[in-house]
TIZAMAR-230877 format. One record per residue (C-alpha): x, y, z. Coordinates in steps of 0.5 Angstrom, whole numbers, plus 500, padded with zeros to 3 digits. Example, Ala and Ser with C-alpha at 12.3 -4.5 7.8 and 13.67 -1.06 7.14 Angstrom:
# TIZAMAR-230877
px	py	pz
525	491	516
527	498	514
//
This chain:
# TIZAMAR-230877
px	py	pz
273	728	089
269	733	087
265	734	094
272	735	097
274	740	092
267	744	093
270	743	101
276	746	100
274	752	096
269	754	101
274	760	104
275	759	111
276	767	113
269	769	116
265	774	112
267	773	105
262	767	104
255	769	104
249	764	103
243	766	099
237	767	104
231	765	100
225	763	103
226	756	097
233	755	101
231	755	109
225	750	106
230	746	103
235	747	110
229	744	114
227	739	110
234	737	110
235	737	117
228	732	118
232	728	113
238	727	117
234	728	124
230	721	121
236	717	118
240	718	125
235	716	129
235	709	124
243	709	124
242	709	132
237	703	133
241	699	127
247	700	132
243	698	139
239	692	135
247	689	132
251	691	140
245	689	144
240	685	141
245	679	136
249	674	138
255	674	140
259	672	133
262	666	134
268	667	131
274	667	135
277	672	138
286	672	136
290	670	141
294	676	146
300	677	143
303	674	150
298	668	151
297	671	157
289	673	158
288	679	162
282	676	165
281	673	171
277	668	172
271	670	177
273	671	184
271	676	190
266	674	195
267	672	203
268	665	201
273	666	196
277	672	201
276	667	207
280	661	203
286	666	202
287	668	209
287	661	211
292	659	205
295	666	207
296	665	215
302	663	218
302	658	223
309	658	225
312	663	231
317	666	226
314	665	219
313	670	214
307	670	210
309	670	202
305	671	196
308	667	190
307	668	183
308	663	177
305	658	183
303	653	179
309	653	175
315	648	176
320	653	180
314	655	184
310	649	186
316	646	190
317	653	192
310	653	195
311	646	198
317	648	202
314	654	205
308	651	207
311	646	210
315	650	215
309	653	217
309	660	213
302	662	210
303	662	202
298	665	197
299	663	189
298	665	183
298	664	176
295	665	169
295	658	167
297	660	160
298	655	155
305	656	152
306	648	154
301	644	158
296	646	161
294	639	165
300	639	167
300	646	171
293	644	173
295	638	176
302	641	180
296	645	183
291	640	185
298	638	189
299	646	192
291	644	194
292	639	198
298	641	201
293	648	204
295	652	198
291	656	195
293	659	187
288	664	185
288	664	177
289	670	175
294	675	171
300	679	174
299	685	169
291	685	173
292	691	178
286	691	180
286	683	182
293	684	186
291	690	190
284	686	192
289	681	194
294	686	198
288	689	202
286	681	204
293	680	206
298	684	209
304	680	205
311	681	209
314	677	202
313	676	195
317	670	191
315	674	184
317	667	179
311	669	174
316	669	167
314	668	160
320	662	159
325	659	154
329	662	150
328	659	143
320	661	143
322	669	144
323	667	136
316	666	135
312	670	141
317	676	142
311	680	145
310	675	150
316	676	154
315	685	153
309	682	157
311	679	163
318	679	164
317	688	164
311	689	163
308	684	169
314	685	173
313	692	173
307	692	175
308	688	180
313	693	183
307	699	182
304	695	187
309	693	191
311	699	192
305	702	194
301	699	199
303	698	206
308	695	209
311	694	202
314	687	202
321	684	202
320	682	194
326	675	192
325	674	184
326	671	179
332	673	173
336	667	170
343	665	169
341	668	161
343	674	163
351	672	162
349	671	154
356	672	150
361	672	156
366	667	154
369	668	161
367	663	167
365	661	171
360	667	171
360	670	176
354	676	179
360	682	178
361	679	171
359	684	165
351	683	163
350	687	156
351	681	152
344	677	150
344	672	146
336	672	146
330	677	147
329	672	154
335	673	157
335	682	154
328	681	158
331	679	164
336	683	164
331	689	164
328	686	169
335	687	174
336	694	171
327	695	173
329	692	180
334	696	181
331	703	179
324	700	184
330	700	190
333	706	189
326	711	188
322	707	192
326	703	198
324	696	195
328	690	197
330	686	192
334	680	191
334	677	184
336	670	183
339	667	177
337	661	176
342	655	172
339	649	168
333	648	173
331	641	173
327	635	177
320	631	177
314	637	175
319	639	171
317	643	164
317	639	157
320	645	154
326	643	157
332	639	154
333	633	159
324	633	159
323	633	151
330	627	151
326	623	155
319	623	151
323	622	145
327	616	148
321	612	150
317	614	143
324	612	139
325	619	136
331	622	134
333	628	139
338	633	137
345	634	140
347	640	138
355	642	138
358	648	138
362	651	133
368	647	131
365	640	134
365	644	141
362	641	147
355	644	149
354	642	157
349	646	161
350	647	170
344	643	171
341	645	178
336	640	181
331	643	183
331	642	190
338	646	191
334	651	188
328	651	192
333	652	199
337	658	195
330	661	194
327	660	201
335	662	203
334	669	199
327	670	202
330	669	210
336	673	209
331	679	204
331	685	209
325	690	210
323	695	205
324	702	207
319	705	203
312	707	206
306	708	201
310	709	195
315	714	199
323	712	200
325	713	207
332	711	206
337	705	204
335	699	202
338	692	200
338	690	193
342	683	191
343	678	186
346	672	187
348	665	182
344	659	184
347	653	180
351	647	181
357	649	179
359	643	175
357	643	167
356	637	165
356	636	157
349	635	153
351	628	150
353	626	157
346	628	159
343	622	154
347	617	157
345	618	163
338	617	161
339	612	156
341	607	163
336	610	167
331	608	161
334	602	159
333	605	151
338	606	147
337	614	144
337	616	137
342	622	137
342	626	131
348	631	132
347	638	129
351	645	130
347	650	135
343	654	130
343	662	132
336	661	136
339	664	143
341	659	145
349	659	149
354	653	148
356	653	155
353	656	163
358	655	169
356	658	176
359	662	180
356	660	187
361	664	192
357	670	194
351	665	194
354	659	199
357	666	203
351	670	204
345	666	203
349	659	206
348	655	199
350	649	198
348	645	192
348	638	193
345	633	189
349	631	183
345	630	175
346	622	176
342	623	183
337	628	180
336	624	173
333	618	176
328	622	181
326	625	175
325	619	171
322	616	177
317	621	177
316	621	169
314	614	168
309	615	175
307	620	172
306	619	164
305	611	164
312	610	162
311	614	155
303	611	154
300	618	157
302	624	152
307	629	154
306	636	150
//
């Protein structure tokens, strides 16, 4: 305190400050500034010897806010480049060369299946994160391998490995379906869905928008976006400014980002709100998943009921009717009229529902899998708690069957035992842990 005082009283106008000039006072200033020159050099080498010559601390290093890590894992090289050109290359007369993001995740597997096997070129990617399983994510890839897929592992917020990847392949189309996803976890984890739903998508159109030719881009929102709307069936003209939960506002700022790439910079972009996806590979965040793990484990499931004994029912949609919307939008997706980074004129922007258009209630739902698993569940009937959650999801698919020709076809029943066909293959009826 009495150093800073002896500071402050120095007057900062030049001139009305004069230092002794004794020859006493200039030996004291050398000495001084040995004194200093000495310590100095004895700071710097204490720094080297702890950055340069220690070891590295063995603490661990806090997890990203979003559980994304912003490393890539290595890559570059011929050997690597030339297995993305050959996953890359399109091996039909009109097929489309699409980069798909979340590859490894559930919508993007049986995307990238789909597409590979009508003969377009396909590259995935995916950052492998650990919001649930990761096994399951590395087995849906050893999948997409032999199928000819290969999945670069790496993060969409990488600028530096996606414009590598764009300078390797020219892609015509992008499936952007890389989310940070469920609804209740935004509770927990808020950071992460700023980092991948805005921040990734963003980061993607800054790509998108700047290379040449920029690519048609078909990518994932949700049916999330209705939030509150009591009206249904939803419909795309439906008003959107009612989140229920931090995922559903990050999808519709996602919309909102969309739009604004088209217009600046001639973007194509279509957004497809996903209904209640479900299906074997499926993810163990999901409702009819978890149901399934408990009903076998003899565990109690909730069975939630909206406010004054209301019914809870979901638009299920079997994955693959999402698959053939999602190939559908990318058939349809015409060109983006930019060129490097520039708009050159009008370009399409859509957003379509892709559901079933059949709700079904969540207690019908267990039933369901209380035949196909021959076990009777637990029910523990509770009110919905206000963690995002919606009561009830209906599609409105007319635009969707008008412009993309979709046409949802599997029903719960059907879909459920394909899914617990899969499940019990998969998991050893229940024996094989399901995170």
């Amino acid at each position: 305190m009495s150093q800073m005082m002896h500071i402050d009283n120095i007057p900062s106008t030049p001139g009305k400050f004069k230092m002794e000039k004794s020859p006493y006072n200039r030996l004291r200033m050398h000495f001084s500034l040995a004194k200093l020159t000495f310590w100095s050099f004895v700071f710097l080498g204490l720094i080297f010897v702890f950055f340069y010559r220690s070891p590295a601390s063995s603490s661990p290093v806090s997890s990203d806010l979003s559980r994304r890590s912003l490393r890539t894992s290595s890559y570059g090289g011929p050997a690597w480049e030339m297995r993305i050109k050959a996953s890359a290359k399109v091996r039909s007369r009109n097929g489309i060369s699409v980069l798909v993001t979340g590859a490894a995740g559930f919508v993007g597997t049986h995307v990238s299946v789909a597409l590979k096997r009508r003969g377009d070129g396909v590259l995935g990617l995916d950052n492998f994160n650990d919001y649930y399983d990761p096994s399951l994510k590395r087995a849906r890839q050893a999948l997409l391998e032999r199928t000819g897929v290969c999945v670069v592992e790496g993060d969409i917020n990488d600028t530096t490995l996606l414009k590598k990847l764009f300078d390797i392949v020219p892609f015509t189309h992008v499936m952007h379906l890389a989310a940070q996803a469920g609804v209740r976890y935004a509770m927990e984890n808020p950071g992460s869905y700023v980092h991948s739903n805005i921040a990734g998508l963003v980061n993607v159109l800054e790509i998108c928008k700047s290379v040449n030719p920029q690519p048609a881009i078909v990518w994932a929102s949700s049916s999330s976006v209705y939030g509150l709307n009591t009206k249904v069936p939803f419909s795309e003209k439906d008003r959107t400014d009612q989140p229920a939960s931090l995922y559903a506002a990050t999808k519709k700022a996602g919309e909102e980002i969309a739009h604004t790439y088209n217009h600046i910079y001639g973007l194509s972009l279509t957004g497809l709100r996903f209904f209640t996806v479900y299906g074997p590979w499926g993810r163990p965040d999901m409702a009819y998943f978890f149901f399934t793990r408990d009903i076998l484990k003899g565990k109690s499931i909730p069975i939630f009921e909206a406010a004054n004994h209301g019914t809870v029912a979901r638009d299920f949609t079997y994955i693959d009717d999402i698959v053939k919307g999602c190939l559908a939008a990318l058939d349809t997706a015409e060109k983006s009229t930019g060129s490097g980074g520039k708009k050159k004129g009008a370009a399409q922007l859509r957003v379509f529902n892709l559901g079933n258009t059949s709700p079904v209630p969540v207690s019908d739902l267990v039933s369901i899998l209380e035949r196909l698993l021959k076990v009777k569940a637990k029910r523990l009937v509770m009110k919905l708690p206000r963690n995002g959650d919606v009561p009830f999801t209906h599609a409105n698919i007319s635009s969707a069957h008008k412009e993309l020709g979709y046409k949802p076809t599997t029903d719960l029943q059907t879909g459920l035992k394909k899914f617990v066909r899969w499940y019990l293959n998969y998991y050893g009826n229940g024996k094989k842990s399901a995170q």
